[in-house]
Residue, then its C-alpha position, 0 to 999 in steps of 0.5 A: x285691392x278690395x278684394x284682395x284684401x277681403x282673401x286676406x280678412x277671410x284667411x286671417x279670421x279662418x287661421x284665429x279659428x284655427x282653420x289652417x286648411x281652409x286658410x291655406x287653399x285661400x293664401x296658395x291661390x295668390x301669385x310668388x309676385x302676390x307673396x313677395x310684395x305683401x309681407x302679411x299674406x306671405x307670413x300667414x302661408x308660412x304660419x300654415x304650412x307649420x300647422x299644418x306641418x308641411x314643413x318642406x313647403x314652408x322651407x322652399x317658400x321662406x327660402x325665395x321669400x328671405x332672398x328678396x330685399x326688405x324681407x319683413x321679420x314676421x316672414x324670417x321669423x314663420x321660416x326659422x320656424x319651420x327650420x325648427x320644426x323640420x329638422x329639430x323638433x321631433x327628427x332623429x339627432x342630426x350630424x353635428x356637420x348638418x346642424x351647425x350650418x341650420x342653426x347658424x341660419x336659424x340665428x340670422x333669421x330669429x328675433x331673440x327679444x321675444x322670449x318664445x323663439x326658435x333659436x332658443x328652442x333649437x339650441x335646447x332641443x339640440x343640446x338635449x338630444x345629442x349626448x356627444x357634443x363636446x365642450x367647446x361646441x355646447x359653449x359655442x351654442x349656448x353663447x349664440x343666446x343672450x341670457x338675459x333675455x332668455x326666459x325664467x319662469x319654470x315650464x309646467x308639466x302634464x301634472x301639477x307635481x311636474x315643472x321643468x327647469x326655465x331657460x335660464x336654468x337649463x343655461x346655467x347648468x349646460x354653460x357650467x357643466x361644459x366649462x369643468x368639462x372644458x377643464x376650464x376651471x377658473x371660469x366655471x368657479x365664476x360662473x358656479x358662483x355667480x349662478x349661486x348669487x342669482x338663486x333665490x333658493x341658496x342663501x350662502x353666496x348672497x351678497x358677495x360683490x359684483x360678479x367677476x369679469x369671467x362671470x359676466x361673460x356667461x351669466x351677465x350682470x342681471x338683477x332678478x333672482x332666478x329659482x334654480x331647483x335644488x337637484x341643479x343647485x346641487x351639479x352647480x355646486x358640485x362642479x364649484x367643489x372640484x374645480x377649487x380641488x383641481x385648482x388647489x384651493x382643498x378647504x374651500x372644495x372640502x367645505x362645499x363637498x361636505x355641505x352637498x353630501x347632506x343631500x345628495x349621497x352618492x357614492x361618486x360624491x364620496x370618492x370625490x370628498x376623499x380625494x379632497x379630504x386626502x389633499x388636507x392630510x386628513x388620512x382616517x376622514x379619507x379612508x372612511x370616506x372612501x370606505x362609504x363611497x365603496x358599500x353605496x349603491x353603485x355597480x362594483x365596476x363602475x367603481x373601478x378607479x375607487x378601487x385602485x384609488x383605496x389600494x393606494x390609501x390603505x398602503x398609506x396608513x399601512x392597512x396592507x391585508x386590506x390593500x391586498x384584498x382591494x388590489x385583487x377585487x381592482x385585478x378581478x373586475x379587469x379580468x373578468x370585464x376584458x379590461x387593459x391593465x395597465x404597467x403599474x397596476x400589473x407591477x403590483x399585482x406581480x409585486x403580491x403574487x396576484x394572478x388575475x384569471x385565477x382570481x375568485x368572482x369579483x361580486x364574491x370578493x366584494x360581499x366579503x369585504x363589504x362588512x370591513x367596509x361598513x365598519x370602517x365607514x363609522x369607525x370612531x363615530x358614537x354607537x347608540x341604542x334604541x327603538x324602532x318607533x315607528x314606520x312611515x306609510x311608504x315602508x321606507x322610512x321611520x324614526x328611532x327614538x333613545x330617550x328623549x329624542x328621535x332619529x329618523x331613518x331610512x329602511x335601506x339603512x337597517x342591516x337585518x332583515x326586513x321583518x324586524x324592521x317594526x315598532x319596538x325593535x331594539x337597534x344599535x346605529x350611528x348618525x351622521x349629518x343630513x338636509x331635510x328638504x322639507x324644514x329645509x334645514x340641517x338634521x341628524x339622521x341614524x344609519x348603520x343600523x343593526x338590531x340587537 
């Protein structure tokens, strides 16, 4: 006994110098009998077969170990491990059929109060790598996890500029993006909501009550604040917005979609707001909306429900030279991607004597409508005039000042060339609404720039 327990201290001192081989030639020369009865010995093989990344040894070795009866939690623990290790830590993508079953056994096997475990890491890794889950399989997995036991502290990257989102974060954002996936709408609402009450970082739904019974079921009843980065803040909200529109409450999703194209100005965010906007009967706020979404940056065919969308809102206000335009750009793009078009869309293509293959290049059709474009995205907004103050170090910024007062601006915004874009030139721009990260507080910015 004596001396079995001198091999143990042997390999236990050589494993905590990080000697996993030379522990492991100590752990193998014990007996399957030696290993079944003595739960540390057995603890410490698997512990340097992962080391060591003998991940098959580890597999059959926690297998016949979890077979016996009192199997120690040290032991199942080192096996799930190794389950992680093997199949999802580095491995290609495994078929959905194969991973289920491993993940379930990952489950029995792991002890989910320690906040470093193997679940959680497999489900994570897994939810990353596999783009294709559906909904309801995301929200099967992410409910195998207890939340508020799941970590919340930001994970330090290889720099001091980089974090990554903690457990908590990473669960938030998949459970509510799968939920407005899932069309699941008056729980993704609670759960958004909830996610935004539990942000130290977002004051506007601060004590607001006790979380609704569709909250708890995703995001319990916990009392620590959670930082949730503004970028995810913003998909949180987002999902927020249009799960109102889809549910009929416009003016609420209105009032969210306006607060997050503070921040975030992509053209889908536009699209989205006009839609919104249209649903309230403010036709002109949603042409001009949609108008914006149209010149953003973005791949014209990527922009294609835009298109047949703004067609049906220009025929709306009666703008029909524009619409026709639109239409033919929405005819051009299908043809000239291969794409259907559908019964309706070709009906009002023959309705206009359109014929899409004679159509002009779609990328040619567009340029000539992008100045319309950028007119009527400021159409009844106040011109004012100015002077280039001066250009930040990094060329893609600067401030107008008019007056007393200075406008700050993006170089992307100024509609001339870039060799006039220095101090003193005179500009005509518009302003509009925007968040600066820094104050962390509304600003006004110019845009449409144009020199004169």
């Amino acid at each position: 006994m004596n001396e079995n327990r001198d091999a143990v201290n042997n390999a236990w001192n050589l494993i905590k110098q990080g000697n996993y081989r030379d522990a492991l030639a100590v752990l193998e020369a014990y007996s399957p009998n030696d290993l079944s009865s003595h739960y540390f010995l057995a603890s410490l093989l698997l512990e340097c077969y992962n080391k060591l990344e003998m991940y098959n040894k580890a597999i059959n070795c926690g297998e016949n170990l979890c077979t016996q009866k009192n199997c120690s939690p040290s032991i199942k623990q080192n096996y799930a491990w190794s389950l992680y290790f093997a199949y999802f830590k580095k491995n290609e993508v495994l078929p959905l059929e194969e991973a289920i079953p491993l993940i379930e056994r990952i489950a029995s096997l792991t002890d989910c109060t320690k906040k470093v475990n193997p679940l959680v890491l497999t489900i994570f890794s897994y939810l990353t790598k596999n783009k294709q889950l559906s909904p309801e399989i995301i929200i099967q997995l992410l409910d195998m996890l207890k939340f508020d036991l799941l970590d919340d502290k930001a994970v330090n990257g290889k720099n001091k500029y980089q974090t990554f989102p903690s457990q908590k974060e990473k669960y938030i954002c998949y459970y509510t993006k799968a939920l407005f996936l899932e069309k699941n709408y008056s729980r993704c609402i609670a759960c958004c909501k909830r996610a935004l009450e539990l942000s130290t970082n977002y004051d506007n739904f601060k004590n607001k009550g006790n979380p609704s019974e569709d909250a708890s079921l995703c995001l319990p009843d916990v009392k620590n604040a959670l930082f949730i980065s503004p970028a995810n803040l913003i998909w949180i909200k987002r999902y927020l917005a249009l799960s109102l529109f889809y549910l009929g409450e416009y003016e609420q999703a209105y009032l969210l979609m306006q607060e997050i194209i503070k921040q975030k100005k992509d053209w889908f965010l536009y699209y989205e707001l006009s839609q919104i906007t249209q649903k309230l009967n403010k036709i002109e706020d949603a042409l001009r909306y949609a108008a914006i979404a149209a010149y953003s940056l973005g791949d014209i065919e990527m922009k294609i429900h835009l298109w047949e969308y703004l067609y049906q809102l220009l025929l709306q206000t009666k703008n029909f030279p524009q619409a026709v335009k639109i239409l033919s750009l929405s005819a051009a793009v299908r043809a000239q991607k291969g794409w259907k078009i559908s019964p309706s869309l070709k009906q009002e293509i023959d309705k206009h004597n359109l014929q899409p293959e004679n159509l002009p290049s779609y990328k040619n059709i567009f340029t000539e409508l992008k100045p319309w474009f950028i007119e009527m995205s400021y159409s009844g907004s106040e011109v004012l005039t100015g002077y280039i103050s001066n250009i930040l170090a990094s060329n893609k910024a600067g401030f107008i000042t008019t007056g007393k007062k200075y406008y700050y601006f993006k170089t992307s915004s100024c509609l001339f060339e870039p060799e006039y874009i220095v101090p003193n030139t005179k500009v005509s721009f518009n302003t509009e609404k925007s968040f600066d990260p820094k104050k962390q507080k509304d600003s006004i910015i110019a845009v449409n720039i144009k020199r004169i």
